[in-house]
C-alpha positions in Angstrom: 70.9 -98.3 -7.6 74.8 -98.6 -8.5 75.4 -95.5 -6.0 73.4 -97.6 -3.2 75.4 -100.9 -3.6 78.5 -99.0 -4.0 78.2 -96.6 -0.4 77.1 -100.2 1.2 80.4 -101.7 0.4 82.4 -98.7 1.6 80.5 -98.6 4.7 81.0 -102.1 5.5 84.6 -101.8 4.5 84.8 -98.5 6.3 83.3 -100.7 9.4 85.6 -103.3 9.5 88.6 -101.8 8.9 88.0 -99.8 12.2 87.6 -103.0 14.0 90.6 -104.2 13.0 92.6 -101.3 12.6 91.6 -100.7 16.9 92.5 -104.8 17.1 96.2 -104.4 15.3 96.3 -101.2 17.7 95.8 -103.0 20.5 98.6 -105.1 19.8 100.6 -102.8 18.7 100.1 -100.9 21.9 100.6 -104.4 24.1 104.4 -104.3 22.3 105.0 -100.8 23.0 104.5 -101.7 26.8 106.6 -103.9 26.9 109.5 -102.5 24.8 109.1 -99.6 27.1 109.7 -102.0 30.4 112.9 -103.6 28.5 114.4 -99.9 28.0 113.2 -98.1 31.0 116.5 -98.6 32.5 118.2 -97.6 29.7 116.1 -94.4 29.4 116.5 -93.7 33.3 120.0 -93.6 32.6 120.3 -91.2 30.0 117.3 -88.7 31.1 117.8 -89.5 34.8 114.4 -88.0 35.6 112.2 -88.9 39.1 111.6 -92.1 39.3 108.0 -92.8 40.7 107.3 -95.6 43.0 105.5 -97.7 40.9 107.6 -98.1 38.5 110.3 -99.0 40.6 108.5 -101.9 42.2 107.6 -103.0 39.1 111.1 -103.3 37.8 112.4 -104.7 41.5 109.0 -107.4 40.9 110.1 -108.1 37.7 113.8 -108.7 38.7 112.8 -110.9 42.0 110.7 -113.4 39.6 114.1 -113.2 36.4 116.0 -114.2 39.9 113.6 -117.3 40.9 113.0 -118.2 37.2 117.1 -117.9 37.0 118.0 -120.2 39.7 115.4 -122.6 38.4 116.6 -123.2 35.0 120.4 -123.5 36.8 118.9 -126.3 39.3 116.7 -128.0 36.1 119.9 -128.0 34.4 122.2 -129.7 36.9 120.0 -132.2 37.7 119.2 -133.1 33.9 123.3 -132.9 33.5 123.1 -135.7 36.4 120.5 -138.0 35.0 122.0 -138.0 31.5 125.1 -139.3 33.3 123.6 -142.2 35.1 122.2 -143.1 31.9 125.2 -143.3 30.1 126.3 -145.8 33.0 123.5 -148.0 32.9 122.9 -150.2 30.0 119.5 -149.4 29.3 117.0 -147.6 31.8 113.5 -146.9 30.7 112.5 -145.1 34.2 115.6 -142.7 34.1 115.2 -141.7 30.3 111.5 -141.1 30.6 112.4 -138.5 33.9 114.8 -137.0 31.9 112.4 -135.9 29.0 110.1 -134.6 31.6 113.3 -133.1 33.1 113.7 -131.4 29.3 110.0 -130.2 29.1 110.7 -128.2 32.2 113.7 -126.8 31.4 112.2 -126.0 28.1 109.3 -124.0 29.6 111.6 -122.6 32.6 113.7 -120.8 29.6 110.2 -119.5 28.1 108.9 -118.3 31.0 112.4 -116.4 31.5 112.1 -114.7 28.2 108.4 -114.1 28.2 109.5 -112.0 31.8 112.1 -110.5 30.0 110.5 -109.4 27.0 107.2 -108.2 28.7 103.9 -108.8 27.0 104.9 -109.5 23.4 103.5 -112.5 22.6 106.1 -114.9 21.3 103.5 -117.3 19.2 104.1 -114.5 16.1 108.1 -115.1 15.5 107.5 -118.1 13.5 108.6 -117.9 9.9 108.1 -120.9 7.8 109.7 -120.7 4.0 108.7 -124.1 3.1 107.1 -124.3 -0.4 103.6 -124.8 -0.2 100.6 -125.7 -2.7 98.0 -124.0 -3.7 95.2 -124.5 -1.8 98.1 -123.2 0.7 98.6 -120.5 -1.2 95.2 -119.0 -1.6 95.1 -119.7 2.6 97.7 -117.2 2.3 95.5 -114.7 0.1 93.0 -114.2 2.2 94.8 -114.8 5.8 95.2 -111.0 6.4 91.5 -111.0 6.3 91.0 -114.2 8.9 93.8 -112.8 11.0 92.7 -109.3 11.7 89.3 -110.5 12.2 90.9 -112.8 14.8 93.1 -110.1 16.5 89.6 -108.2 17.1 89.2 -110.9 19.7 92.8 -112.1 21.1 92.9 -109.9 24.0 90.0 -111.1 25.5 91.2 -115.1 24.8 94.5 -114.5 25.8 92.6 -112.8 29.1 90.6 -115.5 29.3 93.6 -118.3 28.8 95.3 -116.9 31.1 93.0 -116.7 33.8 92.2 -120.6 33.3 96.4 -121.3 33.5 96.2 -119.2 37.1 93.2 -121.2 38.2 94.5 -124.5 37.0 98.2 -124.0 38.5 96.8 -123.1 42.0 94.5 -125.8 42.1 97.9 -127.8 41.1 100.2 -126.2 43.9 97.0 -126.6 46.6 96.8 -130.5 45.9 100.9 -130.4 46.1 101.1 -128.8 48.9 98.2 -131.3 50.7 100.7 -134.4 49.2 103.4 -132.6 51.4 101.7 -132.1 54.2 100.3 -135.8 54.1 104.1 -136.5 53.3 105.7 -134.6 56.4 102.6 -136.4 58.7 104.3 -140.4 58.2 107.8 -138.5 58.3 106.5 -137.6 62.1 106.2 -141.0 62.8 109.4 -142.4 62.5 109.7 -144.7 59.9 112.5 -147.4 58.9 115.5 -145.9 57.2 114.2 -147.2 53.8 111.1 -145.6 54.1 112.0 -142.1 54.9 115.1 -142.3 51.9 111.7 -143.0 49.8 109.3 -140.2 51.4 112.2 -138.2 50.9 111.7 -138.6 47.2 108.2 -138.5 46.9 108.7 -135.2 49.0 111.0 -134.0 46.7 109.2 -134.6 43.1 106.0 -132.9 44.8 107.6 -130.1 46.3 109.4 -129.2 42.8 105.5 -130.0 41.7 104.6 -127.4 43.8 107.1 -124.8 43.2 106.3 -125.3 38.9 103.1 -124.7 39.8 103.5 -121.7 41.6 105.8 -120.2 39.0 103.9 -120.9 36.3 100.8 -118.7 38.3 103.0 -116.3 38.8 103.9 -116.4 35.4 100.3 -116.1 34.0 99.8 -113.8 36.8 102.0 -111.4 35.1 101.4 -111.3 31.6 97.6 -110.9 32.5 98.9 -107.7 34.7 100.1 -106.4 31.6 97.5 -106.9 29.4 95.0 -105.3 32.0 97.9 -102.2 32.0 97.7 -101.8 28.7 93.7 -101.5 28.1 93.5 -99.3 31.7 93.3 -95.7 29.7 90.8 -97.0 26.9 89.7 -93.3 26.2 93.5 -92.6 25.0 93.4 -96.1 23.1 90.9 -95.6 21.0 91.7 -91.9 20.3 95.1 -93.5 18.7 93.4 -96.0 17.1 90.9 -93.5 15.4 94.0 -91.7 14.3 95.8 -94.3 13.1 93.1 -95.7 11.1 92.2 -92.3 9.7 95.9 -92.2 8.4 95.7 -95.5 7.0 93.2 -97.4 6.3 90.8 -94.9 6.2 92.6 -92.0 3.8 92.6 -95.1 1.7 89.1 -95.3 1.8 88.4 -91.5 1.5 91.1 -91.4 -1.5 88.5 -94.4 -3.2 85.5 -92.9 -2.3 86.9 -89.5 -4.2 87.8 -91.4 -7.2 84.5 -93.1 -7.5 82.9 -90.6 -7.4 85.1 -88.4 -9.7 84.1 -90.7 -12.4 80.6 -91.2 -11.3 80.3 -86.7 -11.7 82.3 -87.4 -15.5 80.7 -89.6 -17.2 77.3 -88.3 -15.8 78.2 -85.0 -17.3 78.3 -86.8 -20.3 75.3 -88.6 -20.1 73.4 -85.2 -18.8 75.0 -83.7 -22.7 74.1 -86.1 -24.5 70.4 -86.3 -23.3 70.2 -82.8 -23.9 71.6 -83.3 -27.5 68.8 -86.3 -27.8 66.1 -84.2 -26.4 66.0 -82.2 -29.6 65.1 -84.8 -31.6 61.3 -86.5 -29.7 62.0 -89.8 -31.5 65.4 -90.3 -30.9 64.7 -90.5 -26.8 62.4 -93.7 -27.8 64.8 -95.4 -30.0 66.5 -98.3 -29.4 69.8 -96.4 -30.0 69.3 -94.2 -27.6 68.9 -97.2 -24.9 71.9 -99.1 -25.6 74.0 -95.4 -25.3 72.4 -94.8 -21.9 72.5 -98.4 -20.4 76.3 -98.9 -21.5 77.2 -95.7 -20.1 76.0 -97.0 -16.9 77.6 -100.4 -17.1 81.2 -98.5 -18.2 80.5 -96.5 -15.2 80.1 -99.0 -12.7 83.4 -101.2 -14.4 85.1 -98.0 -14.4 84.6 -97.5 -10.2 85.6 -100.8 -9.5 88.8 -100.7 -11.2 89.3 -97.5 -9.6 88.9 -98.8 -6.5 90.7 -101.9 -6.4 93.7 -99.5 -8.3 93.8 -97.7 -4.8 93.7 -100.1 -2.6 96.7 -102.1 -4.5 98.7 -99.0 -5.1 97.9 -98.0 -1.5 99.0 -101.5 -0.1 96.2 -102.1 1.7 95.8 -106.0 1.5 92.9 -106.1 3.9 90.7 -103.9 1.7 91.7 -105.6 -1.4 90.7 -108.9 0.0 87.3 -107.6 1.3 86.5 -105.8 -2.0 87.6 -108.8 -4.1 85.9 -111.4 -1.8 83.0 -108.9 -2.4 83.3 -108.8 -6.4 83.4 -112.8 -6.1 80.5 -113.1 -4.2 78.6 -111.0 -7.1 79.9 -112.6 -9.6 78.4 -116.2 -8.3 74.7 -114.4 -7.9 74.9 -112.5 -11.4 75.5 -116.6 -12.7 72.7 -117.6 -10.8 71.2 -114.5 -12.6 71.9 -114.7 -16.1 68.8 -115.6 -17.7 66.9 -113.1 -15.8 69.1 -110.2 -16.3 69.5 -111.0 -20.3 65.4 -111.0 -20.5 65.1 -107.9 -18.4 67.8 -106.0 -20.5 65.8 -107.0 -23.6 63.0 -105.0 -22.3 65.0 -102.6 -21.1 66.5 -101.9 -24.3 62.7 -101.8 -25.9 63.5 -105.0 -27.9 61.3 -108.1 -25.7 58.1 -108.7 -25.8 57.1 -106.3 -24.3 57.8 -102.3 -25.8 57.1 -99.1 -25.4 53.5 -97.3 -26.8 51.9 -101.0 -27.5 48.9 -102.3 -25.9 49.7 -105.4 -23.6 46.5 -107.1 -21.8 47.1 -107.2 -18.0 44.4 -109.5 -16.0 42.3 -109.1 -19.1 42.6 -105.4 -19.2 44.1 -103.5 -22.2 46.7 -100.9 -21.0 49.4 -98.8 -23.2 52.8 -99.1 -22.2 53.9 -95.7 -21.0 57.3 -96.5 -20.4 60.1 -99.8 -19.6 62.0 -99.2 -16.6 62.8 -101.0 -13.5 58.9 -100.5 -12.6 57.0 -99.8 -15.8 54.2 -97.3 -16.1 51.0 -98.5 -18.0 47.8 -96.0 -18.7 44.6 -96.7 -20.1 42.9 -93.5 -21.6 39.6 -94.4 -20.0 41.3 -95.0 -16.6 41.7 -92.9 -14.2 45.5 -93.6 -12.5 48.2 -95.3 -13.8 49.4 -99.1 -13.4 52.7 -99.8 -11.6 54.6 -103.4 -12.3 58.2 -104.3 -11.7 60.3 -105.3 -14.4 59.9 -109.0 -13.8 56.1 -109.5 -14.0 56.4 -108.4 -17.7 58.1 -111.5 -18.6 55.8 -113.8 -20.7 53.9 -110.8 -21.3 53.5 -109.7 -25.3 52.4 -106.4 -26.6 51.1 -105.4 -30.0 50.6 -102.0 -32.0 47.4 -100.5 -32.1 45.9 -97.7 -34.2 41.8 -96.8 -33.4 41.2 -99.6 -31.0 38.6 -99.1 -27.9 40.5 -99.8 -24.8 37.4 -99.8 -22.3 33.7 -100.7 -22.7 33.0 -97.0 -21.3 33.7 -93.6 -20.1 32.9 -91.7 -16.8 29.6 -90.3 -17.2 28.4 -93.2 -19.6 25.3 -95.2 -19.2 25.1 -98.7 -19.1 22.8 -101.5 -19.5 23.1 -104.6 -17.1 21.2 -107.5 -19.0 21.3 -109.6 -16.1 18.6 -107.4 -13.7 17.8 -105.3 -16.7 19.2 -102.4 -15.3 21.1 -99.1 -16.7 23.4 -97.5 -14.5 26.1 -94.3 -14.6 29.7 -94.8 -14.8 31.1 -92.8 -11.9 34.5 -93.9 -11.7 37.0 -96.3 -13.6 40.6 -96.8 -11.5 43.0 -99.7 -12.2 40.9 -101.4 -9.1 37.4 -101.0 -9.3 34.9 -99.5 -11.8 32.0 -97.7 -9.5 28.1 -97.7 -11.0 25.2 -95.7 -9.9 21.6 -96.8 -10.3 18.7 -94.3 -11.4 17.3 -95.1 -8.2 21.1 -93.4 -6.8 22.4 -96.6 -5.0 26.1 -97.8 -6.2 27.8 -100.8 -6.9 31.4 -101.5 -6.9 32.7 -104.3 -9.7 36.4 -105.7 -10.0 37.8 -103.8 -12.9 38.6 -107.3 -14.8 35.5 -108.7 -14.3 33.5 -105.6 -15.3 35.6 -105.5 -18.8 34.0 -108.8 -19.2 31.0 -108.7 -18.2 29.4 -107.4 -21.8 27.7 -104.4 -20.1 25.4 -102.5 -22.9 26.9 -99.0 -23.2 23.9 -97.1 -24.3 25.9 -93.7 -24.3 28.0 -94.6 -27.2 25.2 -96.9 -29.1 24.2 -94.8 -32.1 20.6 -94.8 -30.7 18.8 -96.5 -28.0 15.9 -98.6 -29.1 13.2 -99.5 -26.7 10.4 -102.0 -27.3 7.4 -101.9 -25.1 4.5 -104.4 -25.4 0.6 -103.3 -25.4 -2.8 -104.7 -26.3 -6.2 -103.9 -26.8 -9.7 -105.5 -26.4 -10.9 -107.7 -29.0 -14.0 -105.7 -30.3 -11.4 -103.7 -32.2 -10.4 -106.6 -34.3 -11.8 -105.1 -37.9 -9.4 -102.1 -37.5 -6.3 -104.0 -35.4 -4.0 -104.0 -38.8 -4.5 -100.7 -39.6 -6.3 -97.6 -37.7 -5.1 -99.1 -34.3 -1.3 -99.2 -35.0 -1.7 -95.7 -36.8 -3.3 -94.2 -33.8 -1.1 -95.2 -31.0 2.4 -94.5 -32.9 0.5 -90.7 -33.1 0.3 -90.5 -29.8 3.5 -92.2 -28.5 5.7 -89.7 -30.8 3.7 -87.1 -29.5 4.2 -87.9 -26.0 7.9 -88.9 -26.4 8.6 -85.4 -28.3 7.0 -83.3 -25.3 8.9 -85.1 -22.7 12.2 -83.2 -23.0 14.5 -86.8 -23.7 17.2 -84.3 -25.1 17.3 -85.3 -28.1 15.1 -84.6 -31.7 16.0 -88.0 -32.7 13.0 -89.9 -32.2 11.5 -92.6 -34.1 8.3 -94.5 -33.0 7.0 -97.4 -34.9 3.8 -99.7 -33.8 3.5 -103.6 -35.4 1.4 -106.1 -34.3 2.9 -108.9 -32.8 0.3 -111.3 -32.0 -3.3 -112.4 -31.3 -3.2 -113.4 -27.3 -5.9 -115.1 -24.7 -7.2 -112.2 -23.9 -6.0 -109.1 -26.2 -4.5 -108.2 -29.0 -1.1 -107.6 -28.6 1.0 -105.2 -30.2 4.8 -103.5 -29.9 5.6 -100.6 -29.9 9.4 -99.6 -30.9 10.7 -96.7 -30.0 14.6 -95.3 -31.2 15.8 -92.4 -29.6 19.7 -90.8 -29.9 22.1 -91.7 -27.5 21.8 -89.0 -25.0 18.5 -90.4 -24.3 19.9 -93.3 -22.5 19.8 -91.7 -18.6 15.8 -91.9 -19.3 15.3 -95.1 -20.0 12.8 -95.7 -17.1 10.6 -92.6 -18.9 10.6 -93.8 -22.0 9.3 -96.5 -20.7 6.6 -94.8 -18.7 6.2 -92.5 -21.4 4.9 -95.0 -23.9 2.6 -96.5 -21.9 1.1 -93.0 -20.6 0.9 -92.8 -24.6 -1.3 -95.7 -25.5 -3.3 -95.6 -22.7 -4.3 -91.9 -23.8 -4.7 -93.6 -27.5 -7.4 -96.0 -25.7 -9.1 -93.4 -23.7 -9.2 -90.4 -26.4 -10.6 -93.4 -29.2 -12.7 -95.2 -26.3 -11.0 -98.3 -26.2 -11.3 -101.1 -23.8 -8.3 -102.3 -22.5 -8.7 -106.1 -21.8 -7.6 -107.7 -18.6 -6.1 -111.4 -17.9 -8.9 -114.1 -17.8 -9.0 -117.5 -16.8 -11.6 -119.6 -17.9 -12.7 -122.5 -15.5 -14.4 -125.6 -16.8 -17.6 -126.6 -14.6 -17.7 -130.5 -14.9 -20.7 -132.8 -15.4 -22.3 -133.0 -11.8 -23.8 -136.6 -11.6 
């Protein structure tokens, strides 16, 4: 089971390490890009090789939009340097100081953009550093952010992607509506308008046609960095060859170096255990004793404790924090079920340890069934020596169970091949099968019947197989004209002839024993039983016997000429008048 849990985790480590070690590759890769656009020049230079094409228009692009952003900032600036001294002038201007920190915002995203064009791809969001003291709930943020941000750099690319397409949208739907206001602007212009006018269209004009160009340059800007991105995934084949290799030499030698101590340890201490059962095996009661349980089950436990450590040991030596995290996130989220539990697992290692309620070669009743417990384990084994199969429960059912020693006890009304009696129709029947399920009867007459194994061990069934004998009691009478020699020559004369009969009619068995009393005086005859004990192995002619005595008595009555009486009814003729 340990072995099951413990190549679950490593898979799912194994898993998402690979995701995020392609993620930090992708990144990685997005940086080498662009590092590699920021030295070409230098390279060219040194190597002087053949230039192709492409590259050259990409490096003439790239200096055509350093130009614009250039002479931007240099414009921005000038005019900011111009407001700021009309402002010192004035005595207090509200309109001029709030164009001035819209003047700022753009100079401030001008110099961005000219850095983010510079630099290439690298996204500049990651140069923060912050060494401010922080709390602890700060703290353990900071424990398990390597976890949260590599599972978040398995999707940037495609938000960044996506971000950047919305910027491209938004900024040409931006310059479009601009360049609408201008041409709107440039229509009253046409016309001729008073000299104050135009000075104002002028500057309407003006703050929408610097509108226009921010907008264009900020496309152009998103336009770019998304050309990078999409240059950096093109050869995805060759991407995620590095990225297998790189996690292989990481993250996943860290893994292999784990799974090799685990299971180091696992192979020692099961040696161990495989010496000492063999030393135990000499001995038949030792492997029963409670000794013996607590030795095996703490090996077990010192094993698993033993691969845990090992592994967290390897990923801390190793330095692999995203492992770590994983595997103690994953030893937390235990350790909050095992409290859940507690209880359970305490009761279960009582039985387990052959010192609950349930133990090992006692009778415990199951749905009102006796069974022997065969063995404790995760699912226990019960037999019942009259059953054919075995009973199968998990470890949990057994609790509120108790079992007691037993010596010479019966554990089921019969045995396969017995015969039993059925008070209720006053039948007998064989005993075909007994399984945990269903006990199967068969009539004399040979049809079967299936009963619920519970409800047949209470159902009080007669077994006449294991009686000591079977005793039959058949009733008879004769006429009344024989009432002078009813107490004496009568009952004589028919036991004669009923052990007679019973002896020649091959009952195997030579236990027979035939007695005749009379019972009573009836309406119409006098009545008499005759008893009739036979040995066990009798009991599958029952019906004969039967038969037998009455064949018996009747020959009694015939050989003696004896009337058998007949029911009468007497009817009462009332006075006609």
């Amino acid at each position: 089971m340990f072995t099951q849990q413990l190549a679950k985790q490593l898979f799912f480590s194994l898993t998402l390490a690979l995701l995020v070690s392609t993620a930090e590759h992708g990144s990685a890769q997005e940086s080498t890009a662009a590092a590699g656009e920021n030295t070409l020049e230098q390279v060219d230079q040194e190597i002087e090789p053949e230039v192709e094409p492409v590259e050259v228009s990409e490096q003439v692009r790239k200096a055509q939009e350093l130009e614009e952003l250039g002479s931007a900032i240099a414009e921005k600036a000038k005019t900011l340097k111009s407001l700021k001294s009309k402002v010192r002038k004035s005595v207090s201007n509200p309109e001029l100081e709030l164009e001035i920190a819209v003047i700022e915002h753009q100079l401030e995203t001008l110099n961005k953009s000219f850095e983010q064009v510079a630099i290439g791809s690298i996204n500049l969001d990651v140069l923060g550093i912050d060494n401010q003291s922080k709390t602890w709930q700060e703290e353990l943020t900071l424990v398990i952010k390597p976890l949260l941000e590599n599972l978040r750099s398995l999707t940037e690319q495609p938000r960044r992607k996506e971000n950047l397409r919305q910027i491209i949208t938004t900024q040409k739907e931006t310059a479009d509506k601009a360049l609408q206001a201008l041409e709107s602007i440039d229509t009253l212009l046409a016309q001729e308008p008073s000299k104050t006018q135009t000075q104002l269209l002028k500057d309407v004009k003006n703050s929408w046609l610097r509108t226009k160009e921010d907008a264009e340059r900020q496309e152009q800007l998103a336009l770019y960095q998304l050309t990078s991105l999409n240059g950096v995934d093109g050869n995805w084949f060759t991407n995620l060859q590095e990225s297998l290799l790189r996690f292989f030499r990481d993250r996943g030698l860290t893994l292999l170096i784990a799974i090799g101590v685990s299971f180091s340890i696992w192979l020692v201490l099961a040696g161990l255990r495989k010496i000492f059962d063999r030393q135990g095996k000499k001995s038949a009661k030792q492997v029963n004793r409670t000794t013996y349980r607590v030795i095996a089950y703490t090996q077990r436990l010192l094993t698993i404790l033993l691969i845990v450590i090992a592994i967290l040991t390897v990923f801390f030596v190793r330095g692999d924090v995203l492992l770590l995290v994983i595997s103690l996130a994953l030893l937390f989220a235990s350790a909050l079920g095992l409290k859940n539990l507690l209880p359970q697992f305490v009761a279960e290692s009582r039985l387990l340890l052959n010192i609950g309620g349930v133990r090992e070669h006692e009778m415990v009743m199951v749905d009102g069934v006796p069974w022997r417990v065969a063995s404790i384990n995760i699912f226990s084994k019960f037999v019942n020596p009259e059953i054919q199969g075995t009973l199968r429960l998990p470890l949990a059912s057994l609790k509120g169970m108790v079992s007691r020693p037993v010596k010479s006890e019966k554990w089921f009304p019969s045995s396969i091949g017995d015969w039993v009696l059925d008070q209720n129709d006053e039948r007998i029947y064989e005993v075909t099968r007994q399984t945990p399920v269903l006990v199967e009867l068969q009539s004399a007459q040979g049809t079967s019947k299936l009963i619920p194994t519970a409800d047949y061990f209470s159902a009080g069934l007669i077994n006449l197989t294991h009686s000591k004998h079977i005793r039959i009691t058949n009733p008879f009478g004769v006429d009344y004209g024989l009432q002078s020699i009813a107490l004496d020559v009568v009952p004589e004369t028919l036991q004669k002839y009923v052990q007679k009969y019973l002896e020649e009619a091959q009952l195997d068995t030579t236990r027979i024993d035939v007695r005749v009393e009379f019972d009573k005086a009836g309406e119409s005859s006098l009545d008499y039983l005759v008893i009739a004990k036979l040995g066990s192995s009798a009991a599958k002619y029952y019906y004969r016997i039967e038969r037998t005595i009455q064949q018996a008595c009747v020959a009694a009555c015939n050989a003696n000429d004896w009337s058998i009486p007949f029911p009468q009814m007497m009817v009462h003729k009332g006075d006609q008048s």
